[in-house]
C-alpha distance (Angstrom), angle and dihedral (degrees) to the residues before:
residue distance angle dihedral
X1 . . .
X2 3.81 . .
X3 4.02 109.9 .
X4 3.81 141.5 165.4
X5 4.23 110.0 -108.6
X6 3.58 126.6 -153.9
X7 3.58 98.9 -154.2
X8 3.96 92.3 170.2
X9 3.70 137.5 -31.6
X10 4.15 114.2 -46.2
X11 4.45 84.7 3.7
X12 3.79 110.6 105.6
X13 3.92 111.6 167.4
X14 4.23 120.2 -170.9
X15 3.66 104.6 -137.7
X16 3.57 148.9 157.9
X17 4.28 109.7 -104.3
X18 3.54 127.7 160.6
X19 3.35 124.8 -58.9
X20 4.18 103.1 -117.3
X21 3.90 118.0 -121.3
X22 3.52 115.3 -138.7
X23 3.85 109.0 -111.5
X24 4.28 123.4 -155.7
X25 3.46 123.0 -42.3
X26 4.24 86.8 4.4
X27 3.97 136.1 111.6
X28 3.95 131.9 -138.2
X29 3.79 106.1 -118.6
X30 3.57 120.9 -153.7
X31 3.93 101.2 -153.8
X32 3.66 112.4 -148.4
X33 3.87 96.1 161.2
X34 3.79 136.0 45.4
X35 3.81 133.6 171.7
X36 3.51 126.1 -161.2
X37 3.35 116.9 -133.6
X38 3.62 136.7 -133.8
X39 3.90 82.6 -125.1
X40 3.79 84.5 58.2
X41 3.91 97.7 69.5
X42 4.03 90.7 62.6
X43 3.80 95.2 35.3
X44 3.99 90.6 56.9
X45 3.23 107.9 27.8
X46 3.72 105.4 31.7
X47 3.85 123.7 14.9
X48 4.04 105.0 18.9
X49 3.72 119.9 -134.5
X50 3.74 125.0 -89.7
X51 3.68 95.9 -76.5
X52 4.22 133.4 8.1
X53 2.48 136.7 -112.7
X54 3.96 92.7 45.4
X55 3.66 133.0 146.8
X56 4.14 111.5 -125.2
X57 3.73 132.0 -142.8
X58 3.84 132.7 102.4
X59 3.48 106.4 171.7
X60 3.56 103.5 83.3
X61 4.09 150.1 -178.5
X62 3.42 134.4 149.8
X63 3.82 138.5 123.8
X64 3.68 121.2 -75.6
X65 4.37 104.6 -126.4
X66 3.68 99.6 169.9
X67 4.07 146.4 14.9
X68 3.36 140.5 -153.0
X69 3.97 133.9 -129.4
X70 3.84 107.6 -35.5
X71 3.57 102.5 9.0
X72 3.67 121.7 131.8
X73 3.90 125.2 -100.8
X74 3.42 96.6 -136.5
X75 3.88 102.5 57.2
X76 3.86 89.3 64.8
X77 3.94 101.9 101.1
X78 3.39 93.6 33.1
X79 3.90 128.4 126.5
X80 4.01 112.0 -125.9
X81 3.47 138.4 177.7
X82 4.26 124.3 -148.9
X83 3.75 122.8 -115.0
X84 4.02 85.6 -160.1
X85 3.69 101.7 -155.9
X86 4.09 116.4 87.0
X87 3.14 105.6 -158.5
X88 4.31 115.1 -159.4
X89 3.99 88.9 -129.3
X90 3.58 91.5 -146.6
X91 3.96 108.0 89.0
X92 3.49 127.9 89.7
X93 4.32 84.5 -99.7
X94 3.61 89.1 54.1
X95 3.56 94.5 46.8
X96 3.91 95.7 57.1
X97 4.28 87.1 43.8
X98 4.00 89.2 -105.7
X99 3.97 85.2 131.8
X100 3.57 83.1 159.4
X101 4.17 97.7 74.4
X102 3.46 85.1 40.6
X103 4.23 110.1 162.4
X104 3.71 95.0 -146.3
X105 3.84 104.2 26.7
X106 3.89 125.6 164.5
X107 3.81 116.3 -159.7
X108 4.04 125.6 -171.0
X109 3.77 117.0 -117.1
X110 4.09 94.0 16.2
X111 3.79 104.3 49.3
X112 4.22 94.4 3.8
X113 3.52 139.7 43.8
X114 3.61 103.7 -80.9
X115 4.23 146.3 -163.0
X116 3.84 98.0 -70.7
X117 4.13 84.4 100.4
X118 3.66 149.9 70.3
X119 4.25 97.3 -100.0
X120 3.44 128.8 5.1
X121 4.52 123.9 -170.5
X122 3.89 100.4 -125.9
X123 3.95 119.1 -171.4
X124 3.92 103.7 -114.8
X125 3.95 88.3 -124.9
X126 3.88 85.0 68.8
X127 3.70 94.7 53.3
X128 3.57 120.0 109.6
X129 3.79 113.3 -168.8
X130 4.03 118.9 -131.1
X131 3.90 132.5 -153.0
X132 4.02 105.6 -105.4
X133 3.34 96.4 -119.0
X134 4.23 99.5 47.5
X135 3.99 99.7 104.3
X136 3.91 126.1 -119.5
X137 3.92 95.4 -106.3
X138 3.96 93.9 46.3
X139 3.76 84.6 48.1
X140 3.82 98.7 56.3
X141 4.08 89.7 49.3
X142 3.93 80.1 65.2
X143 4.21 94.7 84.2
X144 3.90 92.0 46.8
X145 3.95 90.9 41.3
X146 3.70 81.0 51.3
X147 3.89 97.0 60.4
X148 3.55 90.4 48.3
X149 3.89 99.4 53.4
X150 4.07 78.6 45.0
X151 3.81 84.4 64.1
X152 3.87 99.6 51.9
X153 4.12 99.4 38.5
X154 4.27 75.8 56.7
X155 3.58 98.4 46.5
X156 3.92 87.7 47.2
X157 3.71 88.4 -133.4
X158 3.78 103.8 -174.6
X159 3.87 132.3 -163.0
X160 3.45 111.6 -67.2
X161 3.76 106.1 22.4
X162 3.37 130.8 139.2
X163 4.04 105.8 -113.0
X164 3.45 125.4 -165.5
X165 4.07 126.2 -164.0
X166 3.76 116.2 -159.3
X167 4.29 100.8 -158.6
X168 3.34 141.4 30.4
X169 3.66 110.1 -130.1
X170 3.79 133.6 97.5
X171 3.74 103.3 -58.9
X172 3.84 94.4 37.2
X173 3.78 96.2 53.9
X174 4.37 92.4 45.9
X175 3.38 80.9 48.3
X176 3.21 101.6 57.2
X177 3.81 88.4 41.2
X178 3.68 96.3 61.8
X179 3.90 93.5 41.5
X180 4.40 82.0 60.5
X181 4.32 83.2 48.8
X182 4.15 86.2 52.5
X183 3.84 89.1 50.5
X184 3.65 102.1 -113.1
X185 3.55 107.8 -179.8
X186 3.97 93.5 -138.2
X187 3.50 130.9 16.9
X188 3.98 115.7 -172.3
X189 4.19 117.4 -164.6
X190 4.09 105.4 -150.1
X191 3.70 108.1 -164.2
X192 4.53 136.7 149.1
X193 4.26 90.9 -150.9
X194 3.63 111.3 89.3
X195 3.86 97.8 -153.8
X196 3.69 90.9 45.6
X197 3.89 88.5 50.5
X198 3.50 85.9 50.7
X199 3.71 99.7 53.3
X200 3.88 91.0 35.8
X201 4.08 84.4 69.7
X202 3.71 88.0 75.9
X203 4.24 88.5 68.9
X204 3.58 98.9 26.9
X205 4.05 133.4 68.8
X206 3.98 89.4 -148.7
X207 3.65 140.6 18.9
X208 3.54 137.9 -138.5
X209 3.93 128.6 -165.5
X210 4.10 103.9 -159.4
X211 3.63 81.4 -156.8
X212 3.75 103.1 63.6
X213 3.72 103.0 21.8
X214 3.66 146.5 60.8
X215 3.61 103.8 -110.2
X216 3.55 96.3 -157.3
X217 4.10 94.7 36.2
X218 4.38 84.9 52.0
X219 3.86 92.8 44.8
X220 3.78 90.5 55.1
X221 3.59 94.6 43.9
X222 3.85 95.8 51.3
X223 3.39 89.6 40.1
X224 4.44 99.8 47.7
X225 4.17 84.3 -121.0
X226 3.89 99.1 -63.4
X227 4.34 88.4 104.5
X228 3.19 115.3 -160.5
X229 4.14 140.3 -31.0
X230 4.18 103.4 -146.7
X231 3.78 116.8 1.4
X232 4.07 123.5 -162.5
X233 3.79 125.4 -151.9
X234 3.72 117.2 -152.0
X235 3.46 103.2 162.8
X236 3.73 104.8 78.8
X237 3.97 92.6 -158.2
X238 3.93 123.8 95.3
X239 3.90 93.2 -105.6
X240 3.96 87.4 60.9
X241 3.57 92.5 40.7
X242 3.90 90.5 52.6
X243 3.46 88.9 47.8
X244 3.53 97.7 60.4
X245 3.74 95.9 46.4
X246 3.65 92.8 60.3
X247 3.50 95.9 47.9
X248 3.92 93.5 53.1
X249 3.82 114.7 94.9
X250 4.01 128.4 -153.1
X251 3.59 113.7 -43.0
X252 3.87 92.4 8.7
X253 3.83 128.8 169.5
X254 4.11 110.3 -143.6
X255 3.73 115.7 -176.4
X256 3.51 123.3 -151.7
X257 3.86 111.9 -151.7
X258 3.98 101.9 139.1
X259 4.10 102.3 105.9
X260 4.39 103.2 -126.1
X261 3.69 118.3 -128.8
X262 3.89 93.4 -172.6
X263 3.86 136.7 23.7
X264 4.33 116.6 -63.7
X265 3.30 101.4 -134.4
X266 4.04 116.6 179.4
X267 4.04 127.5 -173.6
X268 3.60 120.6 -108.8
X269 4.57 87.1 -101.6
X270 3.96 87.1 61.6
X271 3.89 87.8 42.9
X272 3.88 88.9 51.0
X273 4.01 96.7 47.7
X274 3.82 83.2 51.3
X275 3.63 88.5 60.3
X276 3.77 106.5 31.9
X277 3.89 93.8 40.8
X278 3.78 91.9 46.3
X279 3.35 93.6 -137.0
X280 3.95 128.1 -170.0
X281 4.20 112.7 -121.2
X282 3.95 112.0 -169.5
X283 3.64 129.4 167.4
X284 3.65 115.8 -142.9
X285 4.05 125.1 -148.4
X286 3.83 133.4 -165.4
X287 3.53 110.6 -57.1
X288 3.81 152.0 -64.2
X289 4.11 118.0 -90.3
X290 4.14 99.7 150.1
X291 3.64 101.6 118.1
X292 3.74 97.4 -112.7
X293 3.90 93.0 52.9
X294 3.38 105.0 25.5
X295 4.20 111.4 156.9
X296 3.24 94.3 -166.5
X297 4.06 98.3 68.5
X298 3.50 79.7 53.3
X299 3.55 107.5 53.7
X300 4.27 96.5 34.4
X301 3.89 81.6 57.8
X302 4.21 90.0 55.3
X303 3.62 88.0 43.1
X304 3.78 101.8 55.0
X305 3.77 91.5 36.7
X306 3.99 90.2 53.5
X307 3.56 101.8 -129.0
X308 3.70 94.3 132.9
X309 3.73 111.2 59.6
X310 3.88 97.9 -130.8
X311 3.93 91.5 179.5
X312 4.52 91.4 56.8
X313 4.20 80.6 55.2
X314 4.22 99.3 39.3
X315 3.70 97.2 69.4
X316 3.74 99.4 160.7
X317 3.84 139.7 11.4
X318 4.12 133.6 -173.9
X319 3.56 129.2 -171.4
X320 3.91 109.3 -116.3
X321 3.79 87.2 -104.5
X322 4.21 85.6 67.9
X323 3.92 96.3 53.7
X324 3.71 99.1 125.4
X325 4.33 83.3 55.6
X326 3.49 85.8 48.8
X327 3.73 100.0 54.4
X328 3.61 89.8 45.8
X329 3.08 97.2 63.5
X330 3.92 95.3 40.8
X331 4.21 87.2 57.3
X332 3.97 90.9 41.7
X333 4.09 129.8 89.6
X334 3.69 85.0 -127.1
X335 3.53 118.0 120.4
X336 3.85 127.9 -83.7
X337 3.95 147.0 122.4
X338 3.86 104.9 -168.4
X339 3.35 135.1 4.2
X340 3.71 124.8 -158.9
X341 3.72 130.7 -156.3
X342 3.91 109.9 -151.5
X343 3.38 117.9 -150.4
């Protein structure tokens, strides 16, 4: 099969591997949509993946053509997206369903072969099961979308709260897209790149450029003083993490999801509204898949229903042939939300 190699860090090679056989109680997955993550940029480019070489990828859809020992007869056909994290289902994580702080995880396209090819074995536990008619790319926004409703069942964000979204990429804008679908009564998009600000106005009632504004002087005024109810950091840099502090109000949850690449650092005023306010500071990981709080119902449901306009969030997409484009334009100031490898 025809796959994308990480041979070391900043060397990707296209080349013909073997195709993988589906082992017990797994399925053969055709992959017909990939996106590259945010994650992605460092993991390439930067700090490697677990071991090389190692094919990437973790946002995943395709159609399932094939299954091992044990599998079911009737899933072959079927579309599926990946919940990419295996979890060992052992520990004493696993054993409450928080698969997530799993002690011996596994986790396609970081520690595993991953999406950036033709076919890929998945276990069946990681399949999630699509409507027939959802298409490839809207399927392999799923695992991202996934994060971000993650976020808000953690913050506790309720109906009617004020949410605010610090970043305008991927998770930020799906984010704020399922925050409109729990009826928040205001969603505010904080973001430094004008076109991104520009195309976050399609998920957000207001917009903020960090760049021009006050954040915490424009929350308040949007907001008639009372700030706001559950804020989420995407950033992952101190700016972003400032951000969101001074947007929080009294009593405030602010979720950290945005993965750092240097040292946060915040000055001793931020430090003090953390304190005075009493604010709430979570960190958010991957996503929910125990039965009982299980994201991923969720978010397939938005998907097929079109709430969440995939195509305002999938602003570019390259056939695996293309990759070096693609990566350009992932390590460029150009403009783009997602980008999608199709396969």
């Amino acid at each position: 099969m025809k796959a994308l190699v990480l041979e070391e860090i900043g060397k990707l090679t296209l080349k013909e591997v073997e195709t993988p056989v589906p082992g017990r109680g797994e399925v053969l997955l055709r992959i017909h949509a990939c996106g590259i993550c945010s994650s992605d940029k460092a993991r390439l480019f930067k700090n490697g993946t677990h071991t090389m070489p190692l094919i990437p990828g973790h946002e995943i859809s395709g159609e399932i053509v094939a299954g091992g020992p044990g599998i079911r007869e009737e899933l072959i056909g079927r579309r599926a997206a990946v919940f990419p994290l295996i979890p060992c289902r052992q520990c004493d994580s696993c054993r409450i369903g928080k698969y997530a702080q799993c002690e011996h995880y596994d986790y396609f396209g970081s520690r595993r072969d991953g999406g950036f090819a033709e076919y890929l074995a998945v276990p069946v536990f990681n399949i999630n099961l699509l409507p027939d008619d959802m298409d490839y790319h809207t399927a392999a926004l799923c695992e991202p979308a996934t994060v971000a409703s993650h976020a808000l069942k953690r913050a506790k964000m309720k109906s009617g709260d004020i949410v605010t979204i610090i970043g305008t990429g991927t998770v930020g804008l799906l984010a704020a897209g399922i925050a409109r679908i729990r009826r928040a009564s205001k969603i505010i998009i904080v973001g430094r790149s004008k076109e991104k600000i520009m195309n976050a106005a399609h998920f957000a009632d207001h917009v903020i450029n960090a760049e021009g504004w006050d954040v915490n002087e424009a929350v308040a005024s949007l907001t008639e003083g009372h700030m706001s109810d559950v804020v989420l950091e995407t950033g992952g840099n101190s700016d972003a993490c400032t951000y969101a502090l001074m947007a929080a109000g009294k009593g405030t949850t602010v979720m950290f999801i945005g993965n750092p690449e240097e040292p946060i650092v915040f000055n001793r005023d931020i430090y003090w509204k953390i304190l005075r306010n009493e604010l709430t500071l979570k960190g958010t990981w991957n996503s929910g898949y125990a039965p009982e709080d299980n994201d991923w119902n969720d978010v397939i449901r938005y998907m097929a229903d079109g709430q969440i306009p995939a195509d305002k969030i999938i602003t570019d997409s390259f056939p695996l042939e293309d990759y070096n484009k693609a990566f350009e334009l992932l390590l460029s100031d150009r403009f783009y939300t997602k980008i999608m490898f199709d396969i």
